[in-house]
LOTORGU-13596 format. One record per residue (C-alpha): x, y, z; residue in one letter. Coordinates in nm, 4 decimals, always signed. Layout:
// residues N
east = X north = Y up = Z r = A
...
This chain:
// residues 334
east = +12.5162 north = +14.7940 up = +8.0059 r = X
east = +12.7478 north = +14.7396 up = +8.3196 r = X
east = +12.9502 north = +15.0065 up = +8.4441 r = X
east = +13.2664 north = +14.8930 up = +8.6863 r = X
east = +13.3592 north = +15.1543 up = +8.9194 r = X
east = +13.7259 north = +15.1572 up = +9.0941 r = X
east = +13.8334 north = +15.4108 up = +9.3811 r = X
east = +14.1831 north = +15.4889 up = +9.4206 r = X
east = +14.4527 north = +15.3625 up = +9.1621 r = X
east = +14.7748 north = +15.4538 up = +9.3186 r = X
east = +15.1055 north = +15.2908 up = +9.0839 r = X
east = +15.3613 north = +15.5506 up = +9.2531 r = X
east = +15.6443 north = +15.4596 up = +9.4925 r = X
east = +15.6209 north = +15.0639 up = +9.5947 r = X
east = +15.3923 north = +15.0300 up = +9.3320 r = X
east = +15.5967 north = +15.1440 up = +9.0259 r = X
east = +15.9425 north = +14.9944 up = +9.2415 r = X
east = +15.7251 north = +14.6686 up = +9.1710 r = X
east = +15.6489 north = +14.7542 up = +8.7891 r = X
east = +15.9876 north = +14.7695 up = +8.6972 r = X
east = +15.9745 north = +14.3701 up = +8.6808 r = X
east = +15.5839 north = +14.2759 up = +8.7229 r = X
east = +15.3888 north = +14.2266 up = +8.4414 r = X
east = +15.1822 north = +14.5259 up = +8.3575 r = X
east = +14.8301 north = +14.3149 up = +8.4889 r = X
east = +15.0040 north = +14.2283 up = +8.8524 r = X
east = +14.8086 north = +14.5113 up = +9.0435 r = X
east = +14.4498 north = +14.4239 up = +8.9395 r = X
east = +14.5154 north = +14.0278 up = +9.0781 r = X
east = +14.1939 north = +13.8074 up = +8.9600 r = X
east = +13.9584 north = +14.1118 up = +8.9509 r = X
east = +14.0415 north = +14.1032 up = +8.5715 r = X
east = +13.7832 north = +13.8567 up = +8.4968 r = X
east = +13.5381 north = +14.0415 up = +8.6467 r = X
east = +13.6262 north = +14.3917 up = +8.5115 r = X
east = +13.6486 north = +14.2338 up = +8.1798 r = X
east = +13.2849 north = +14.1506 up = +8.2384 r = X
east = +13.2263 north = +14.5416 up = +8.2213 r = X
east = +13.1086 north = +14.7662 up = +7.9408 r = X
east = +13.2915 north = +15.0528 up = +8.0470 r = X
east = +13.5427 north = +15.0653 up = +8.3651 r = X
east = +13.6300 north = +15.3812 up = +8.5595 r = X
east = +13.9100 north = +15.4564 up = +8.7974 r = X
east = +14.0438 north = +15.7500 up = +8.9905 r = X
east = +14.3993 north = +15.7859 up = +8.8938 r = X
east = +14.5660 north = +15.8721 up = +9.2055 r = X
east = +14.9016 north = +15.9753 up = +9.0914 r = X
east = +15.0813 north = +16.1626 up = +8.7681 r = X
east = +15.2263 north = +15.9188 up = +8.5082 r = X
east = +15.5473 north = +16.0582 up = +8.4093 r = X
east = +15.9295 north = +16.0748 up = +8.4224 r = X
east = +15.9868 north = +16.4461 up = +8.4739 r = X
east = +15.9116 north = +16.7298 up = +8.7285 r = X
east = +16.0100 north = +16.7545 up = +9.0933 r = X
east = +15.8628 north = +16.6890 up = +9.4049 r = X
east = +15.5606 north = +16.9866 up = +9.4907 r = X
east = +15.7100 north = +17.1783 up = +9.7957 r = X
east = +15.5121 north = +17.1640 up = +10.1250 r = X
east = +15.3714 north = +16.8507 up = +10.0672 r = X
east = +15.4107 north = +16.5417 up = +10.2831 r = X
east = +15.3224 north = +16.2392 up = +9.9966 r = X
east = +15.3925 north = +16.2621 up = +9.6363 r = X
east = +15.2736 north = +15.9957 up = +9.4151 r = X
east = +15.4389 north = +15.9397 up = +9.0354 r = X
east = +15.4675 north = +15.6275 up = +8.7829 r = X
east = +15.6400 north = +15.5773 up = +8.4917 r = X
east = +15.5108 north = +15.6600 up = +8.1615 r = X
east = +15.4926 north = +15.2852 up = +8.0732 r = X
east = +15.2592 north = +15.1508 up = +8.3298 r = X
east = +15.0056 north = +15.2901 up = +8.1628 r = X
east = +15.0106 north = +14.9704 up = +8.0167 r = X
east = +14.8476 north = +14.8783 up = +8.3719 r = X
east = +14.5606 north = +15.0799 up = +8.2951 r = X
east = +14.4986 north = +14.8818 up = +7.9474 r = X
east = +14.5979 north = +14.5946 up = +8.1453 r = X
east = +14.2509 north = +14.6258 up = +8.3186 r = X
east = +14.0739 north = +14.7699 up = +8.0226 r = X
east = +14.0151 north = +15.1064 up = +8.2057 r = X
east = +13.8180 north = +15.3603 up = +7.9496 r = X
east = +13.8279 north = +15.6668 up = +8.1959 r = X
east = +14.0004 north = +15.8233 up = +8.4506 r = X
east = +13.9518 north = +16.0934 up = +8.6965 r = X
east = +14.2201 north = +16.3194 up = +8.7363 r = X
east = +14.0475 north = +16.5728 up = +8.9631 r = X
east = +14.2683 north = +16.5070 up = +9.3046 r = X
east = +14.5350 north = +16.5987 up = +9.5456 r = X
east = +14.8096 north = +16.3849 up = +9.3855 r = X
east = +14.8005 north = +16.4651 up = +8.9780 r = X
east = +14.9952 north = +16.7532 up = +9.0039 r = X
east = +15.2761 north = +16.6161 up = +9.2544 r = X
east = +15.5492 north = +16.6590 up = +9.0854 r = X
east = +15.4173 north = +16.9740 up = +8.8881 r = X
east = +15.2689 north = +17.1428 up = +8.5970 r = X
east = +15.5307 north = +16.9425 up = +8.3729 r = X
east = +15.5101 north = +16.5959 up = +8.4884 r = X
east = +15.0914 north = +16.6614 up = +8.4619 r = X
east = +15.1328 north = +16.7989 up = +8.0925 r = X
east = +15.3720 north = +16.4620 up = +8.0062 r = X
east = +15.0786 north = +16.2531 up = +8.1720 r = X
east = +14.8139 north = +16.3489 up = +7.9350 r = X
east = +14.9282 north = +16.2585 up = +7.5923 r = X
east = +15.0163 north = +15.8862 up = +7.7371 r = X
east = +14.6261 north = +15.8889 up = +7.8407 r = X
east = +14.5200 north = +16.0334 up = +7.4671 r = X
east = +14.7833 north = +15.8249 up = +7.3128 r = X
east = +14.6378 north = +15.5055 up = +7.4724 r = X
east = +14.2545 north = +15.5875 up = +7.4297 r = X
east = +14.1939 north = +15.6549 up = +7.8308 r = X
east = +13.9391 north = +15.9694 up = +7.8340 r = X
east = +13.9801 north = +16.1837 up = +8.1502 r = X
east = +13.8180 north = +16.4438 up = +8.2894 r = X
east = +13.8564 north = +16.7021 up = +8.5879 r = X
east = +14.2061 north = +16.8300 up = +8.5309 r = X
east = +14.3359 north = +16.9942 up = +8.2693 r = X
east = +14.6098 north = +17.2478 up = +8.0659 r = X
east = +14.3382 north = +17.5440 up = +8.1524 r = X
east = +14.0067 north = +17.5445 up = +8.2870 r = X
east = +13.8263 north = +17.4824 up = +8.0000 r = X
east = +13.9788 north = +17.1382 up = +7.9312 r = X
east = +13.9556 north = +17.0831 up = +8.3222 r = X
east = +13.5915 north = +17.1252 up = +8.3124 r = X
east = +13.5588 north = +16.9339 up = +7.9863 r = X
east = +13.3579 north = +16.5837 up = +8.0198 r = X
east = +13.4683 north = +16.3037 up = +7.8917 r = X
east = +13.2196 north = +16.0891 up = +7.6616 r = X
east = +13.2606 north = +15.7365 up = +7.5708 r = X
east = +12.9583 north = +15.5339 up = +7.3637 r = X
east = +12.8724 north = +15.1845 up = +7.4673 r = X
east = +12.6290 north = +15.1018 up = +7.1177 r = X
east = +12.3623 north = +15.3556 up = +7.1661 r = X
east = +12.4194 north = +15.4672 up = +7.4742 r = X
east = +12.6853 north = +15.7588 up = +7.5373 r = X
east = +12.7726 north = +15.7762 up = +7.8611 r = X
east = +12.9078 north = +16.1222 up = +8.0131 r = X
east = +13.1660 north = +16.1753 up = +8.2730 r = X
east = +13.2790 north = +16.4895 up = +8.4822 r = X
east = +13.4796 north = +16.5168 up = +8.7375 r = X
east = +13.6068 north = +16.7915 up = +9.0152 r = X
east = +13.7288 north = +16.7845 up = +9.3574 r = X
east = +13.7184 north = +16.9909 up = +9.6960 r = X
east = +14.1010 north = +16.8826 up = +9.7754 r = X
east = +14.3839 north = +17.1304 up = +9.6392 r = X
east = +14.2057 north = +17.4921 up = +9.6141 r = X
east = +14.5308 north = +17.6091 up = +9.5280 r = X
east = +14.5896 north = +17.3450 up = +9.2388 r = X
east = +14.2465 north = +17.5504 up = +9.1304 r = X
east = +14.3140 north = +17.5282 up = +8.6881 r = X
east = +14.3333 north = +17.9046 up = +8.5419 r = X
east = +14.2393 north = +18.0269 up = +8.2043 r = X
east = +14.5614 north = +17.9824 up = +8.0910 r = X
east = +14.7005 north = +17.7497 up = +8.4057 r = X
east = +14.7173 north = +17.3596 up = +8.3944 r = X
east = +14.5102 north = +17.2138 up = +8.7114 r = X
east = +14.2239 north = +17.0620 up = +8.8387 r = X
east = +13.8289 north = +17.1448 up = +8.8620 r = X
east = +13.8182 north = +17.2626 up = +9.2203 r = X
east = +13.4191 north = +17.3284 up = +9.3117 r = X
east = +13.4380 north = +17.4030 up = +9.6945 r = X
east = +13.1788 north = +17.1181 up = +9.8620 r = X
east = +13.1877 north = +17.2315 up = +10.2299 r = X
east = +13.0396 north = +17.5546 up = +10.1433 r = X
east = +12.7943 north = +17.3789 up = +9.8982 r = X
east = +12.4841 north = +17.3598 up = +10.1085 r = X
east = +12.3160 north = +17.4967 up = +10.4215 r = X
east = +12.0313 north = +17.3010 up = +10.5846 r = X
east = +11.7370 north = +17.2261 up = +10.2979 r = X
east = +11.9806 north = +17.3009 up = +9.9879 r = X
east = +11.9996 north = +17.6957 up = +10.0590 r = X
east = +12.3152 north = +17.6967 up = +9.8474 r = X
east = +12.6303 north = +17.9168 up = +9.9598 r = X
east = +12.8805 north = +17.7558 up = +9.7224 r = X
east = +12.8577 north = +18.0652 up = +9.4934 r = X
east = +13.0159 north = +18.1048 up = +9.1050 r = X
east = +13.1745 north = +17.7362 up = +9.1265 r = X
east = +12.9409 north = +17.5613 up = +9.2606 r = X
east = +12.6327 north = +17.6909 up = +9.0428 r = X
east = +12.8853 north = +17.6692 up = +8.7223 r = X
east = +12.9500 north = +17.2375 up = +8.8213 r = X
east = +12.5318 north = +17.2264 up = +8.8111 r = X
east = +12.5135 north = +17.3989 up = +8.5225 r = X
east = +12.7488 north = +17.2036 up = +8.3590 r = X
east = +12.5535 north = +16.8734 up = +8.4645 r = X
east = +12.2609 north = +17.0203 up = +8.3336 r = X
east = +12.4361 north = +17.1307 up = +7.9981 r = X
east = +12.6380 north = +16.7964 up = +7.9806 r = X
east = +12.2912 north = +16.5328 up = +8.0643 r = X
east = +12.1291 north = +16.7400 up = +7.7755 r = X
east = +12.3561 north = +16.5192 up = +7.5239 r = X
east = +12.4070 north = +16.2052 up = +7.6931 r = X
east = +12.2109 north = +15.9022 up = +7.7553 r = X
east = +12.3453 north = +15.8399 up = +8.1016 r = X
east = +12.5772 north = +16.0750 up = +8.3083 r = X
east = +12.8203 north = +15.9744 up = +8.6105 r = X
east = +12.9875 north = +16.2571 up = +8.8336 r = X
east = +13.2678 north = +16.1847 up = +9.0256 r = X
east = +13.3332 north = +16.3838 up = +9.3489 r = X
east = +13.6764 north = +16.3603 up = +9.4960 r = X
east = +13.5586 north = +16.5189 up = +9.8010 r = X
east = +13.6378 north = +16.5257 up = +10.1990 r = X
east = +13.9237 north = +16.4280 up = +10.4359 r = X
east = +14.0994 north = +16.0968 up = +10.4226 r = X
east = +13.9171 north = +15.8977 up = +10.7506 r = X
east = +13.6028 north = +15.8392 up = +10.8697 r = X
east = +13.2641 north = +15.6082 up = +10.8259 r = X
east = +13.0287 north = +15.9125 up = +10.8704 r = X
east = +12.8746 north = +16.0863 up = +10.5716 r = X
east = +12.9006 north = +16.4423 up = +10.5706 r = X
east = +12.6148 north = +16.6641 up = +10.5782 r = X
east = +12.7431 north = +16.8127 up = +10.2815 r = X
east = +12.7983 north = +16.5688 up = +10.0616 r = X
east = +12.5445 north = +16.4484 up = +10.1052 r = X
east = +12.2934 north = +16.7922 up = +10.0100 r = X
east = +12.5126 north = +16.7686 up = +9.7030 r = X
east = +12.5065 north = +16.4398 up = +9.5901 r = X
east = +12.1087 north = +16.4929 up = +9.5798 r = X
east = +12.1525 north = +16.8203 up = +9.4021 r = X
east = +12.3513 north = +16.7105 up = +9.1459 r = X
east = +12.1307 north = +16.3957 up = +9.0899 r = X
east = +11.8430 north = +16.6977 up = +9.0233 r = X
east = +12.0737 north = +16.8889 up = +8.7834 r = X
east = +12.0646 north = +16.5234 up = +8.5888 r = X
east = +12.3795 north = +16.2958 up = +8.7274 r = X
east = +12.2602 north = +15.9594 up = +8.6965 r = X
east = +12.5491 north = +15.8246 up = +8.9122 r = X
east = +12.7426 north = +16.0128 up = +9.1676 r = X
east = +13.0720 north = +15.8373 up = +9.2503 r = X
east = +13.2971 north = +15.9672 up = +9.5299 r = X
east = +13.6071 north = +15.9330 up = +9.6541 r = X
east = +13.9501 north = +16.0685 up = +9.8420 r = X
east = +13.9029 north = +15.9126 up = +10.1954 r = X
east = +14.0724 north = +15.6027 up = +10.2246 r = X
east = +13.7889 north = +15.3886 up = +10.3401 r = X
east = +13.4854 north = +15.3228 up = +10.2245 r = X
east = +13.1176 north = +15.4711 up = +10.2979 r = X
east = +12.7718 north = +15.3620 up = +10.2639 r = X
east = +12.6227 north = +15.4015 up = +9.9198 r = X
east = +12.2949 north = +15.6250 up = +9.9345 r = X
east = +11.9829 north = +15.6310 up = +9.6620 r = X
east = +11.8399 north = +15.9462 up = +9.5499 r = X
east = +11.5383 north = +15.9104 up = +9.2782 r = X
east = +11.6752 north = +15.5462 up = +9.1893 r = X
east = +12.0025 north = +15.7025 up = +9.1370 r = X
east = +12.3115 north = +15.5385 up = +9.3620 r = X
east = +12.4925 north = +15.7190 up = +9.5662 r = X
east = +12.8931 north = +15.6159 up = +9.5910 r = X
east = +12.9866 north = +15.8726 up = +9.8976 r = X
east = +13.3622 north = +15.6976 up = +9.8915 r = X
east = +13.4517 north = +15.3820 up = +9.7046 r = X
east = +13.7823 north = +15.3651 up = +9.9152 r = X
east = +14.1163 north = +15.2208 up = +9.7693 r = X
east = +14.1702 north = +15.0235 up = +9.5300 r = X
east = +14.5707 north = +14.9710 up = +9.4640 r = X
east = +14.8189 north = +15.0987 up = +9.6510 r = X
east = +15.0849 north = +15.0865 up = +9.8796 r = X
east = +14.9684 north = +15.2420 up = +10.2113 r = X
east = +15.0278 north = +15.1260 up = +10.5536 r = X
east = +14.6995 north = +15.0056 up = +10.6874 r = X
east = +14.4679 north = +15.1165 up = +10.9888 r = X
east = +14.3650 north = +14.7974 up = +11.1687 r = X
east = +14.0530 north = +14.9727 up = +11.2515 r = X
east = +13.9157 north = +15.1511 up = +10.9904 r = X
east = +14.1063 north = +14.9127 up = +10.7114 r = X
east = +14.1926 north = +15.0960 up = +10.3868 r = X
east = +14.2828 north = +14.7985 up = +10.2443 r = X
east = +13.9431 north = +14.6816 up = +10.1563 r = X
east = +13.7301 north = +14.7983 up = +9.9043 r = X
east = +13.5135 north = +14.6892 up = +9.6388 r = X
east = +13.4674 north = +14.6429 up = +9.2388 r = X
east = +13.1261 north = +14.8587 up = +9.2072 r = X
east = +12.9585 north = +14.7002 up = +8.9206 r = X
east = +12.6589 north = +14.8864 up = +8.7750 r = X
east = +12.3791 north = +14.7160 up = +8.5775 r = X
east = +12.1718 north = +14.9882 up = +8.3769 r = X
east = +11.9248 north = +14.9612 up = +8.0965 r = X
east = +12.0166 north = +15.1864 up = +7.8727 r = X
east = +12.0359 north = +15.5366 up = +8.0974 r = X
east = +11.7990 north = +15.3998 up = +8.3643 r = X
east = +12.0192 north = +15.2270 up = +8.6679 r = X
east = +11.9143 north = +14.9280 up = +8.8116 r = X
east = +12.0792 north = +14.7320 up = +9.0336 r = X
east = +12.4296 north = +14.8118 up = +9.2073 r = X
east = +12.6120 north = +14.4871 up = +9.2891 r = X
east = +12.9516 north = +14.5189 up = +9.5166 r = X
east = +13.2384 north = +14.2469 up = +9.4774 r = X
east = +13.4532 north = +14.2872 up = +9.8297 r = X
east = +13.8476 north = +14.3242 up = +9.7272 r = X
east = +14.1680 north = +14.3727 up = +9.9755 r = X
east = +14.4709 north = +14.4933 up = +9.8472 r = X
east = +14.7917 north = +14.2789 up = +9.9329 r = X
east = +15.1206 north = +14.2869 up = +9.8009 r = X
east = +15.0446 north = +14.6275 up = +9.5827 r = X
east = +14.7525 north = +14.4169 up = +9.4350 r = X
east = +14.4021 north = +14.4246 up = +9.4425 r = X
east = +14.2454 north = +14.0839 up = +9.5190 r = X
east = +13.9068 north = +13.9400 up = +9.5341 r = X
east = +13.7915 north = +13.9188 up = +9.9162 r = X
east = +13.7911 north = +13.5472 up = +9.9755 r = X
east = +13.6513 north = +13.4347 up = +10.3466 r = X
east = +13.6354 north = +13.8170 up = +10.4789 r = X
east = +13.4222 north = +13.9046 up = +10.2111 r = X
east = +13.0990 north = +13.8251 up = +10.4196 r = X
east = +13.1937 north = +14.0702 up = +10.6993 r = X
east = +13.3526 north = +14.3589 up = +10.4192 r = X
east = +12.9897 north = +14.3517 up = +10.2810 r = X
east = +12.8186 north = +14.3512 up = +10.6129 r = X
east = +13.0388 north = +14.6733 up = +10.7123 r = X
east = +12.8931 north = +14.8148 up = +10.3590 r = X
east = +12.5190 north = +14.6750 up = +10.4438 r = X
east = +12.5469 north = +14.8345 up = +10.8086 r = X
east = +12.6487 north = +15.1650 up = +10.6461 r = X
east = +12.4476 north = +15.1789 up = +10.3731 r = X
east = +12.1605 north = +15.1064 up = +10.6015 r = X
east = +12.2225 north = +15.4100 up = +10.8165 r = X
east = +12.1467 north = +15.6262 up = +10.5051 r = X
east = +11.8156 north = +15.4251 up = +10.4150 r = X
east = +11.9781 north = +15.2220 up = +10.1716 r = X
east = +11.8845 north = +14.8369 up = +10.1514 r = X
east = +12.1234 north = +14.5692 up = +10.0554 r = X
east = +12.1587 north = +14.1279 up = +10.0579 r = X
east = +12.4661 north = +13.9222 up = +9.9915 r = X
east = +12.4270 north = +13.6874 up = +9.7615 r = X
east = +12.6375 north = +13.3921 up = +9.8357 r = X
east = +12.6598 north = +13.2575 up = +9.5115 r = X
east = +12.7656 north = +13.5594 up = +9.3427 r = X
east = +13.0095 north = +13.6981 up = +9.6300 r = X
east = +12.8221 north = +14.0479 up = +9.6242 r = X
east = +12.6106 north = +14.2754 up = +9.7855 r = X
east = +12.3418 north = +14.3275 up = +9.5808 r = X
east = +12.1468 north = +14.6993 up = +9.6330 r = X
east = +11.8472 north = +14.7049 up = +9.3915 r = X
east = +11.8000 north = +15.1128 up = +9.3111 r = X
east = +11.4257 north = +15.1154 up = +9.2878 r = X
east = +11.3647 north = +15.0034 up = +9.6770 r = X
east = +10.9725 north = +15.1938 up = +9.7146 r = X
């Protein structure tokens, strides 16, 4: 089974401005051939598909598409989407409720936000032949988008108060509820991805943090922990053969870019399991131009080296194969 994992979708503002005459595959470029390759393809939606609901007061960037370009998402063949981040409720409890029957109309699962808390919380499952593969999402960003028991939102779990030192956990009701729920959730799946959107938007350095909790939750039974939210990527870790995705970076958007810590590049993370064991993580470099993701042409050498360099610095080993145009990180590296 291959798993293709996809950090930040964002179709709002230039984007969508673009989608009113593009055809619905324009932002994925010619990483549709290798997407297609995929068994199941993930992406965190980084903005509220709808047509209704005004702009949420006090904050600086608010990110919405039209209902239709959803058709981008099928475009691509995306089976699941995160909603757990500090964009799906921009426009506000109304424009998130429109969102989700366009998702359930379409067939795109999504996890991590929700009408109530519940739902929020609720994983998403899709089955590749035997294999049903989990997915649960939550995020640090937006305590106060925090979903109620009766109050559309997302799954906040507090990650900076996760873990002190050795794993001497301080992150209290939430966070021993999201490793319960891993627990609870691995119990009926073959193979189980969490996805963190977690941290501040700059920065190469893993934190501390997410770090203790990425191993934690790969204890609790995550067999993938995928992360997200800052803009750039970071070096993938390994924990018992399980990878480590600390921030897959952007994928589509429309963002002005840092010439130093460059948001536009990213990769297509492309998983190779048998069955629920992982086994080798391969990384296709991408660059997003012209609101479109593209495959990394002659940069893609040094956009895998950054990975290599950073991926090294948390004990993780890596090669680029030339022939494939990837960084290949084999999980079992004793």
């Amino acid at each position: 089974m291959q798993i293709a994992l996809l950090g930040d979708v964002m179709l709002g503002r230039l984007v969508n401005r673009h989608l009113a005459t593009a055809r619905p595959a324009y932002p994925w470029g010619d990483t549709l051939e290798l997407l297609r390759q995929a068994d199941v393809r993930i992406a965190n939606l980084e903005c509220v598909l709808a047509s209704g609901g005004g702009p949420e007061p006090g904050k600086i960037f608010h990110f919405r598409s039209d209902p239709k370009n959803v058709a981008s998402l099928l475009a691509a063949g995306i089976d699941v989407v995160s909603l757990a981040n500090n964009h799906v409720l921009d426009f506000g409890p109304d424009a998130f409720r429109e969102m989700l029957p366009v998702l359930d109309s379409r067939g795109i699962l999504h996890a991590g936000a929700g009408p109530d808390l519940d739902a929020a919380r609720r994983p998403a499952v899709r089955r590749v032949g035997a294999v049903a593969v989990g997915f649960i999402a939550f995020t640090d960003n937006q305590p106060d988008w925090e979903a109620g028991t009766a109050t559309p939102g997302v799954y906040y779990v507090p990650v900076e108060d996760a873990a002190v030192g050795g794993g001497a956990r301080r992150g209290g009701a939430r966070l021993d509820g999201l490793l319960d729920l891993v627990r609870r959730t691995k119990a009926r799946v073959q193979f189980l991805i969490v996805s963190a959107h977690w941290g501040g938007n700059w920065g190469y350095d893993v934190p501390p943090r997410h770090q203790d909790l990425a191993r934690d939750l790969i204890e609790a039974g995550a067999d993938l922990v995928f992360g997200h939210s800052p803009h750039i990527f970071r070096g993938v870790g390994i924990h018992r053969n399980r990878p480590i995705i600390y921030s897959a970076g952007d994928f589509v958007d429309d963002y002005a870019v840092d010439p130093a810590e460059r948001n536009d590049q990213s990769f297509v993370f492309m998983l190779d399991t048998d069955g629920g064991a992982p086994r080798t993580l391969r990384l296709y470099p991408t660059v997003i131009a012209g609101f479109q993701a593209r495959l990394a042409r002659g940069s893609a050498p040094d956009i895998a080296a950054r990975m290599q360099r950073l991926s090294g610095h948390l004990g993780t080993l890596g090669s680029w194969n030339p022939s494939g145009r990837c960084l290949e990180i084999p999980l079992d590296q004793n």
